[in-house]
Structures are given as structure tokens and as C-alpha cells.
C-alpha positions, 0 to 999 in steps of 0.5 A: 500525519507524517511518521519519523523516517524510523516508523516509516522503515518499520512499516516498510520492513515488515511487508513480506515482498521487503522481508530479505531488503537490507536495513540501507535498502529499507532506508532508501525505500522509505525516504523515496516513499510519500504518505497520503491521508485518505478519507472513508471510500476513496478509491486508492487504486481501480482495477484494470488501471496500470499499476505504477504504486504500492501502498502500506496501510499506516492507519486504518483499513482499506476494503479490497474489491474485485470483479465489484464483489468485496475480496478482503479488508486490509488493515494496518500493516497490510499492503496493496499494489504489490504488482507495480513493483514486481512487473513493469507492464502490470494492471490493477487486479482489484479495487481498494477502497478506504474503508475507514479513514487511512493513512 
């Protein structure tokens, strides 16, 4: 599924961490952003790994674990991942998993 560059900013925009970014910085963060189709129960990130992604959830929902003990369940316009781009040496703190199919 790809989302028009205008969808893609939007989703974008209204994750808190970009709340105070300026339309050009949205714009540039979205052009620079991949998409990926997950299926049901695939991993998107595993605790303790390095964190170097950030993930917004287009469709979909994603299950957050930690510690193997279910945290959350992040849906559409949620995000995952938010540590990679606040801190350079970060580590996953948690496991999100596709809990229906995503994008």
C-alpha cells in the first residue's frame, strides 16, 4: 500500500514526539520514511535490540510486549520506536508485534 506523500505527512504530523516540527521538516521526514506491510504476529522491532527505527502505525494494530507480559496494543496513528530517534546508543525496551495485519 503506498500513501500519497500528503497522507504520509499527516500521519506523521500528528505523532506527539513532531508536534512543534514545521510543515518543510514534516515534509522531509516523510519523503525519507519507508512503508512495510506486516502480516499477523510478525515481530516489528525485539526488546533489548538497538534501536535505529521508528515505526507509525498506518493500519492496523500492533501488540506492545515487555518482559514476554503483554504492555499495550497500538493502533492507527500510534508509534513505536520513538527512542532510536531521541538517543543515539538506545535499546529496545519492549517487543511490538503485528497484532492484525498492518502497514
Amino acid at each position: 500500500m503506498a500513501l500519497r506523500p500528503a497522507v504520509k505527512a499527516d500521519l506523521i504530523r500528528h505523532a506527539p514526539l513532531f508536534a512543534l516540527c514545521s510543515q518543510a521538516e514534516i515534509k522531509r521526514i516523510a519523503a525519507i520514511s519507508e512503508e512495510r506491510l506486516l502480516q499477523a504476529g510478525t515481530e516489528l522491532i525485539r526488546e533489548g535490540d538497538e534501536a535505529s527505527e521508528f515505526f507509525v502505525i498506518v493500519k492496523g494494530a500492533a501488540e506492545v510486549r515487555r518482559n514476554g507480559r503483554r504492555r499495550a496494543t497500538i493502533g492507527i496513528g500510534g508509534f513505536v520506536g520513538e527512542l532510536a530517534i531521541l538517543r543515539f546508543d538506545a535499546q529496545r525496551d519492549g517487543d511490538p508485534r503485528r497484532h492484525s495485519t498492518c502497514s
